[in-house]
N, C-alpha and C positions, 0 to 999 in steps of 0.2 A: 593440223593441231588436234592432239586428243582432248576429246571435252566431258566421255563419260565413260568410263572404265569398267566392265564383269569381271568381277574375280571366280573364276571354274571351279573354287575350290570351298574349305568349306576352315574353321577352328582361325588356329593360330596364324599361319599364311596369310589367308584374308584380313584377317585384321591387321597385317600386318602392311600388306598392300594399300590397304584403304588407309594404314597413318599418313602414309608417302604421298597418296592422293590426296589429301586434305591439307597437307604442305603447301602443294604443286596447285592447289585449284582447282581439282579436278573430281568431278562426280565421281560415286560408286555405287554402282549394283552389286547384292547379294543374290548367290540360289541357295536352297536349298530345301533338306529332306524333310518329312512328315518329324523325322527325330530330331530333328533340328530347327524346328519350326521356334522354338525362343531364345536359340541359339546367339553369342555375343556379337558372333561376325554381320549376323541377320539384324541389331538393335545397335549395331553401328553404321550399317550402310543407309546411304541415302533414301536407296528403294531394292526391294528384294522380291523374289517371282520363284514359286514355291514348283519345288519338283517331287512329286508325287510319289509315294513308296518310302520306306527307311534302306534297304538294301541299296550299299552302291552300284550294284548289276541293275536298281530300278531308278538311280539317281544322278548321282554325280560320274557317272559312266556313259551317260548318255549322252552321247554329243548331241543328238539333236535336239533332246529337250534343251540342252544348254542356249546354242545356238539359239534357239525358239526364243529364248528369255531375252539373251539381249536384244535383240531386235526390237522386240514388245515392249521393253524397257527403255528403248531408245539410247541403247549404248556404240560408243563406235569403236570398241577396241574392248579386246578379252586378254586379260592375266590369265593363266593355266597354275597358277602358284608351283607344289609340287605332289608327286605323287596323281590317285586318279589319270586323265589322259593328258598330262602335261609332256610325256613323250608320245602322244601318240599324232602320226602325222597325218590322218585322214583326217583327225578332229583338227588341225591346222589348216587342212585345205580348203575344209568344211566352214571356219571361222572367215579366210581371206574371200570364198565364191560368194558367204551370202555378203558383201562387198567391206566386211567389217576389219580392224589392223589386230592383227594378231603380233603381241609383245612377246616375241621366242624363237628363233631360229626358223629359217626354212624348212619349210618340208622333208624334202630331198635332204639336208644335215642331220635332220630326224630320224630319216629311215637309214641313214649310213651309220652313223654312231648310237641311236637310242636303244637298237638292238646290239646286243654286244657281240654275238657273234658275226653279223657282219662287221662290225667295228675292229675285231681281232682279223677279221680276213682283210680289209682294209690296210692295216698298217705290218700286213705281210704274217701273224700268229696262223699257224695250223693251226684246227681245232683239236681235242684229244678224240681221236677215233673210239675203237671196239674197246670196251674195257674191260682189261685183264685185273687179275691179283696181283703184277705186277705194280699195276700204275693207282694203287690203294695207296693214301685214302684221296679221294675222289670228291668236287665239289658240285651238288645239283645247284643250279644257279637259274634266274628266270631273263629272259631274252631282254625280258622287257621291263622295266619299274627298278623299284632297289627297296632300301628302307629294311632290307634283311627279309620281304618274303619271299619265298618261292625258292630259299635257299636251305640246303643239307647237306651235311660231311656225310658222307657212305666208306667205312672201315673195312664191310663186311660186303664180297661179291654177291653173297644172295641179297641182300637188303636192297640194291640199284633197282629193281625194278617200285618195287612198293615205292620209294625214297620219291622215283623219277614221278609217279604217280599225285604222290599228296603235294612234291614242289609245284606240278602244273594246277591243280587246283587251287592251292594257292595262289601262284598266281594270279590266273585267271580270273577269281574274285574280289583280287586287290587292283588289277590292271588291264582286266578287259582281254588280256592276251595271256594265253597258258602255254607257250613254246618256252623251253626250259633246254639247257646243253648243260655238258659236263667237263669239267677243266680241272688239271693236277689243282688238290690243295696243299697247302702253303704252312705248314704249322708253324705257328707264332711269329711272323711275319710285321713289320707295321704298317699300316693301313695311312699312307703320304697321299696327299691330292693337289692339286694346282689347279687356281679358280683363274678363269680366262675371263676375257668381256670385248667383246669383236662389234665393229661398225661394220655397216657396209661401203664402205669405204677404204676398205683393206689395213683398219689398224688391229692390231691386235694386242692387248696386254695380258701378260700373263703376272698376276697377282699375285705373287708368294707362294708359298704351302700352304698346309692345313696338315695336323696329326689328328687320325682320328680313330685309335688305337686302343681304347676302351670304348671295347663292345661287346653287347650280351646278345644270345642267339641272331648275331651276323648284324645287329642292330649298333649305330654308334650311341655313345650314352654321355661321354665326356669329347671333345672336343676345343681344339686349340691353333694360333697363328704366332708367327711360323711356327711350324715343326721345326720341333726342338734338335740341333744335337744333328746336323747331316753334314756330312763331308761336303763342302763346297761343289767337289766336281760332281758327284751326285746329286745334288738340288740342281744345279747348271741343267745337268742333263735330263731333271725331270722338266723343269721349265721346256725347255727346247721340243723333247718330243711331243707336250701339251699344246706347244703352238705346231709344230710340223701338223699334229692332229687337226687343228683346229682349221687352218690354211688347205687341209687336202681335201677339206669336204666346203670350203666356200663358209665358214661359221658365222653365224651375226647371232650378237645374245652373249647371253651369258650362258656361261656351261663350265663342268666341271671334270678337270681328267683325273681317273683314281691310279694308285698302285700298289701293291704289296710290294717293301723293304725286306729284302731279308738276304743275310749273309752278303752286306755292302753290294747286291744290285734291285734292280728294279722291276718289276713285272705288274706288265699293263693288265688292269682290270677293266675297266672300261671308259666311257665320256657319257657325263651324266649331262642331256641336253637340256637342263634347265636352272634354274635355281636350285642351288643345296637347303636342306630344314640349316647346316652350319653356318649359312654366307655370314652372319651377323659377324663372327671374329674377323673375317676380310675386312669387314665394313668399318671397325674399330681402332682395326689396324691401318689402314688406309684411310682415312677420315675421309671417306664415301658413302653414300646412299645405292647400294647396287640396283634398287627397284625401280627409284630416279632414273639411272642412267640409262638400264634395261625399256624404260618409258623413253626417255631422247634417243637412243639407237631406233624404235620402234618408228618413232618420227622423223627419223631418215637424218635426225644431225652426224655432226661428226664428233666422235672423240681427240681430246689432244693426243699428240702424239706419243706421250708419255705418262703415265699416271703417277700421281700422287707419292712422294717417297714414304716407306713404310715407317712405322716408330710404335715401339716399345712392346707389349704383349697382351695378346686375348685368351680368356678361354670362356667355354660356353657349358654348360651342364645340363641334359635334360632329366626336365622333371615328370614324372612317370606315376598314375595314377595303377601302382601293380606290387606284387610284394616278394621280393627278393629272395626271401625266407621257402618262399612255396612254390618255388622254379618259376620264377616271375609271371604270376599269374593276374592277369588283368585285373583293374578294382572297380567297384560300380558303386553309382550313389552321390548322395550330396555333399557338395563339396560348400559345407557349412561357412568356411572361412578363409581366406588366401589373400595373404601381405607379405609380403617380400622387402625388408627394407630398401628402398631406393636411394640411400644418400652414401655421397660417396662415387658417384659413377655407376651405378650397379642398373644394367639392363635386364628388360623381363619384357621377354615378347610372351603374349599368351593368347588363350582364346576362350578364358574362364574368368570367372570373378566371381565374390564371395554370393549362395547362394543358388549356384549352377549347378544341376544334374550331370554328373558322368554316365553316360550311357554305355550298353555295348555294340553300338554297330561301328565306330572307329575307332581309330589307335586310342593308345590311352595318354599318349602326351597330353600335360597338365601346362609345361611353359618351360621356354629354356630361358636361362636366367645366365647372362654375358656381364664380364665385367674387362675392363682394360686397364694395366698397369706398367708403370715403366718397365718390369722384370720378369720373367716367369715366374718366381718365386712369389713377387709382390701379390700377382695374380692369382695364384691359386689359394695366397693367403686369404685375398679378401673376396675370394670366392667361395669359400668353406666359412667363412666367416658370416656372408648373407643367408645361407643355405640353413646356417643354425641358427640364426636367427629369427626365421622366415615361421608366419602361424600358416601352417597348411594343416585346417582340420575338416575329416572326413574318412574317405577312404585311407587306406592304408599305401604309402609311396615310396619309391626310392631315394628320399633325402638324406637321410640318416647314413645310407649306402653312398648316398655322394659325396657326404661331407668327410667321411672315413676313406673313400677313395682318393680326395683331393692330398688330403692330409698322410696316407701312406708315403712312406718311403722308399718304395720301389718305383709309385708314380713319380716321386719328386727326381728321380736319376732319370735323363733322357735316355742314358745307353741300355735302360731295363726295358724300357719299353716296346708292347708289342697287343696282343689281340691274343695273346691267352692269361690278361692278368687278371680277369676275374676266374678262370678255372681253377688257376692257384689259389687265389686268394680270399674265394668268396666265403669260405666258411668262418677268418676271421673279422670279413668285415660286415658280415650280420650278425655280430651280438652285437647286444642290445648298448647303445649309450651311457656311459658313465652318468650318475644318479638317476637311473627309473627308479631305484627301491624310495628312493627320497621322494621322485614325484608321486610316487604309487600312496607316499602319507600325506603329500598337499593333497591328492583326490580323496584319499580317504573321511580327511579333516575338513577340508570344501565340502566335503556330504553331509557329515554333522552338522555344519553347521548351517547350510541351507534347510537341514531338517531339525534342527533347534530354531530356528527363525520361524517356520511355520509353524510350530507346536508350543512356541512361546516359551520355550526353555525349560518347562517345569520338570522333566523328567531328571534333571540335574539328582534332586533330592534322594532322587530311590539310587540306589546302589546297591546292584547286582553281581553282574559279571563285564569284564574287559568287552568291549563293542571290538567285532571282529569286519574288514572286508581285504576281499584279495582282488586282485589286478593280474592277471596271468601268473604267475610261478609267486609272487610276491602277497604273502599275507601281513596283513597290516592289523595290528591290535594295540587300541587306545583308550582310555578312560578320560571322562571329564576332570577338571581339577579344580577343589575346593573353593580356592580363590577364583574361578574364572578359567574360559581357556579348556585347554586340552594337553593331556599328557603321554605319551608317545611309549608304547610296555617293549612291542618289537615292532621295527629294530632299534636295538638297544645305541644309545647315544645320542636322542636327535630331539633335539629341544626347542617346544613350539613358541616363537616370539611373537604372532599372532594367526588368526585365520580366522578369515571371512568366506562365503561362500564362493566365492572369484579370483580369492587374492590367499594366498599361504607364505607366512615366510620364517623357515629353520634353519635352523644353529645346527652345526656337524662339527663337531671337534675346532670352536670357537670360530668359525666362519659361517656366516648367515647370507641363506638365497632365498631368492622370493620366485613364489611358482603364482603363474597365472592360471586360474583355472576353468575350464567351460566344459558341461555335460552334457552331450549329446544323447540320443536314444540310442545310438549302437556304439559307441566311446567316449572314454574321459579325454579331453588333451589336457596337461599340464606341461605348461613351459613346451618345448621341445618334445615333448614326448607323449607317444599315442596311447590307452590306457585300454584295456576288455575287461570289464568287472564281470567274477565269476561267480555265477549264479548261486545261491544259497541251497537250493534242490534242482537238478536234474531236470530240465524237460523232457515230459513223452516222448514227446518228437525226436526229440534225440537219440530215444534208445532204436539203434539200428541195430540187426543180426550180424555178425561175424563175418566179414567178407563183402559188406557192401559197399560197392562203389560207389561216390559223390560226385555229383558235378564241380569241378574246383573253381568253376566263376560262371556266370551267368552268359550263356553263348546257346547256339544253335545246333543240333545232333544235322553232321552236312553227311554221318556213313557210319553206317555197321559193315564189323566183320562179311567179306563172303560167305552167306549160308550157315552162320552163325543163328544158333538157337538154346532153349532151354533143353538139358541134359547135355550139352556136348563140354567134349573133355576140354581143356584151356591148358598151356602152360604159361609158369612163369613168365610175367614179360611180356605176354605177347599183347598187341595192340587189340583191343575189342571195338571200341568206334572211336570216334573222330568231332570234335565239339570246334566251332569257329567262334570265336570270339575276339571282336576290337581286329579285324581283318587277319589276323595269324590262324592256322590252325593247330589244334591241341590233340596229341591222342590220349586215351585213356586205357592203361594195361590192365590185364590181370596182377593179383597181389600176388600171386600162389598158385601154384599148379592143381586143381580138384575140377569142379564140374559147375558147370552155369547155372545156378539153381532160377534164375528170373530175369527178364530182360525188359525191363522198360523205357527203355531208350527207342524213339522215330526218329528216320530219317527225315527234316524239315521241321521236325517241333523246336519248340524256346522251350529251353530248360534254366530256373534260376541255380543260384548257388546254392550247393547242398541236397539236390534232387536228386535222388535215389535214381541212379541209372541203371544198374546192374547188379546182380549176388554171384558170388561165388567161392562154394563150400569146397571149403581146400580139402587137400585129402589130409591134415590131422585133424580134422573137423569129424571126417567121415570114420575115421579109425575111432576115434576118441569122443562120442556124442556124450552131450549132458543136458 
């Protein structure tokens, strides 16, 4: 019997672990990192045992510290959640020798399926040999891990070497393993999966599908049960070869087999031996606890012979502290406030709460947020529904992005679907929400009047000129009004029916909304909507020369250019260094083709956001000086 459980990992998972453990009666240990020392998972668990360093190559990478911990903690069984070494099977053998129960797959299942390409040699795939022009465009993929690092589409034959390069680095600092192979890709394909859950005892169920088909750089973003929309005899057939897989390697655990759909058949990507960040829509749809069960497998019960019959639909939406607008680039910082309505059914696993720092040393998932409905339709309704409604203030996220995603009409058709519908689509679904100009005069009008509260109002009397503030693109100009109140110059129509410092609520063409409103030191939220007040003058700081390059989020310089210096020539495009950040890596190009006029970027330094990494004077700089 397990009586005290280490979770290996570290956010959302562990927490998520330890709910299931406190079900079940069952102790929980936390690790973690120097960055994670207040972390939620570490101020939910029972007792926790600190692993020294913020980097995961000095933390949660480390089997033996891990190892070390539970022992010292007096635990007798370790969760691998996912991601980190949750496929790695040294760290499984490492867990079973110092005498403790490892909840995951054997070993030996580990080392057959975790790496994919023995996983494709297994079930009979040749690997893609020597690659020609012919066999473009091409996918760098990592042996080992998923979650979309360590992967790159290669178009272009010369780019496979460089590509093959920054995918193993990747890797290798998201998963301890930097072996990377190349396999045809697949354009616009959909990304179908079948969650498995094996005793040892020779049962096997295979769980449904899963679509998981909205995804941004190789990452899933939107996910859902079943997948929608498949020909009977090809779900049959995906189920079937998910168990053949599962049965030829002896499987116990949970695990999950992926595939790329396209043009009515099927092509295996790999078996993810662990737990999915998805499982949650299985669990929904199946009215099961997969962490539960994956705990009874561990403890040698048996499963019935049958599971659970499925009903009605899930879908899951991750939520992403990063911003869409800026080639999704990570976000950092205080995450002020985060409420999610729960009524109604509405799931939110997370590993934040209002008042938690976003750091950059891991992913930037904020919480996926599950809901279940009798329908697909119903589901995606009241899952765009919570997602607008939700105060997520702080960094800047992809909500906005989900809620427009759920609600397009090319998601709502299962037959559109596929894993290139944000390349199409992305440009209409980053503008901005229907009423920012409106929220932009609740903020505006929340300012006055917090600054008439403090100043006791008297400035009423003088009358000047119209009180001006803008909000990104949207300038707001308003005067007090004689009787009280506030009157609204542009935009013209919009009629103030009261406002208080927190609270705004206007009239637009005889329909009246109320904005809530909080001012943070780096944005306004109002209602729904995130706000950057622009500055009245220019800061110094700001004024940078022509051609310099920014750090676009606060990450690590992991490589400059080979032999890259001040005066060498640059062109367009090309890559200059290399910034990590939240485990992805980022490169940084040149704007312009001219000459490196400065290089302040190390290899190994922390750079924040906005840190002047590089210059470079184009050549109409150079033709054309002023």
């Amino acid at each position: 019997m397990i009586l005290t459980v280490l979770v290996a990992n570290r956010g959302e998972i562990a927490c998520r672990v330890f709910r299931t453990c406190r079900d079940l009666g069952i102790s929980t240990v936390a690790v973690y990192s120097d960055a994670d020392a207040d972390a939620l998972h570490v101020r939910e668990a029972d007792a926790a045992v600190r692993l020294p360093g913020a980097a995961p190559s000095e933390t949660y990478l480390r089997g033996d510290l891990v190892v070390a911990a539970a022992l010292a903690a007096g635990a007798d069984a370790v969760h691998p959640g996912y991601g980190f070494l949750s496929e790695n099977a040294d760290f499984a053998r490492a867990v079973t020798d110092a005498g403790l129960v490892w909840i995951g797959p054997p070993p030996e299942a580990i080392e057959a399926m975790a790496s994919k390409t023995r996983a494709k040699e297994l079930l009979g795939i040749a690997p893609l040999g020597e690659v020609t022009e012919s066999d473009l465009p091409v996918l760098v993929k990592a042996a080992a891990g998923g979650g979309g690092r360590g992967m790159r589409v290669v178009r272009e034959l010369a780019a496979l070497d460089e590509e093959l390069r920054a995918a193993s680095a990747e890797a290798a600092s998201a998963f301890g393993d930097g072996e990377v192979f190349v396999e045809p890709y697949v354009e616009n394909g959909r990304h179908v999966e079948v969650q498995l859950l094996c005793d040892a005892h020779g049962t096997v169920w295979a769980l449904g599908t899963r679509d998981c088909s909205l995804q941004r750089r190789h990452q899933k973003v939107v996910e859902e049960a079943p997948a929608p929309g498949l020909p009977a005899a090809l779900e049959a057939s995906l189920l079937d070869t998910a168990v053949r897989a599962a049965k030829a390697v002896g499987y116990v655990g949970a695990g999950t087999v992926e595939f790329l759909v396209a043009d009515g058949r099927a092509h295996f990507l790999e078996m993810n031996t662990r737990l999915q960040v998805e499982h949650p829509v299985t669990e929904e749809v199946y009215g099961i606890d997969l962490v539960a069960l994956q705990l009874a497998v561990a403890e040698g019960r048996a499963l019935p012979a049958e599971p659970p019959a499925p009903r009605g639909h899930a879908v899951e939406a991750r939520l992403y502290a990063e911003d869409p607008a800026r080639g999704w680039a990570p976000q950092t910082g205080v995450l002020h406030r985060f409420d999610v309505p729960g009524d109604g059914g509405v799931r939110v696993d997370t590993g934040y709460v209002s008042g938690d720092t976003i750091g950059v040393h891991y992913d930037p998932m904020l919480a996926k947020v599950i809901v279940h409905a009798p329908t697909r339709e119903q589901a995606l309704r009241k899952l765009a529904h919570a997602l607008e409604r939700a105060r997520v203030h702080g960094p800047v996220t992809n909500r906005d992005l989900l809620v427009a995603s759920l609600r397009h009409p090319e998601y709502a058709d299962p037959a559109a679907l596929d894993t290139g519908f944000y390349e199409r689509n992305l440009d209409a679904l980053i503008t901005p929400p229907p009423g920012e100009e409106h929220a932009a005069v609740a903020a505006a009008l929340a300012s006055a009047a917090s600054r008439e509260g403090r100043f006791g109002g008297g400035w009423r009397n003088v009358r000047s000129q119209d009180e001006t503030r803008t909000y990104g693109d949207h300038e707001i100009r308003y005067r007090p009004a004689r009787e009280g109140g506030y009157e609204v110059v542009s935009p013209e129509g919009v009629r103030v029916v009261s406002a208080s410092p927190d609270t705004v609520r206007l009239e637009v063409a005889g329909v009246a909304r109320t904005f809530e409103v909080t001012a943070y030191e780096d944005a306004v939220h109002a209602g729904r909507h995130r706000l950057t007040a622009r500055p009245r003058f220019t800061d110094p700081a700001d004024l940078r020369e022509p051609g310099s390059l920014l750090a676009p989020m606060p990450g690590t310089v992991v490589r400059v250019a080979d032999g890259l210096a001040v005066g060498d020539r640059v062109a367009a495009g090309q890559p200059l260094l290399w910034l990590e950040a939240m485990k992805m890596e980022h490169r940084v190009f040149a704007p312009a083709s001219g000459t490196l006029t400065a290089l302040h970027a190390v290899p190994g330094h922390q750079v924040e956001v906005g840190a002047l990494l590089a210059v470079v004077q184009t050549d109409a700089q150079e033709e054309d000086p002023v």
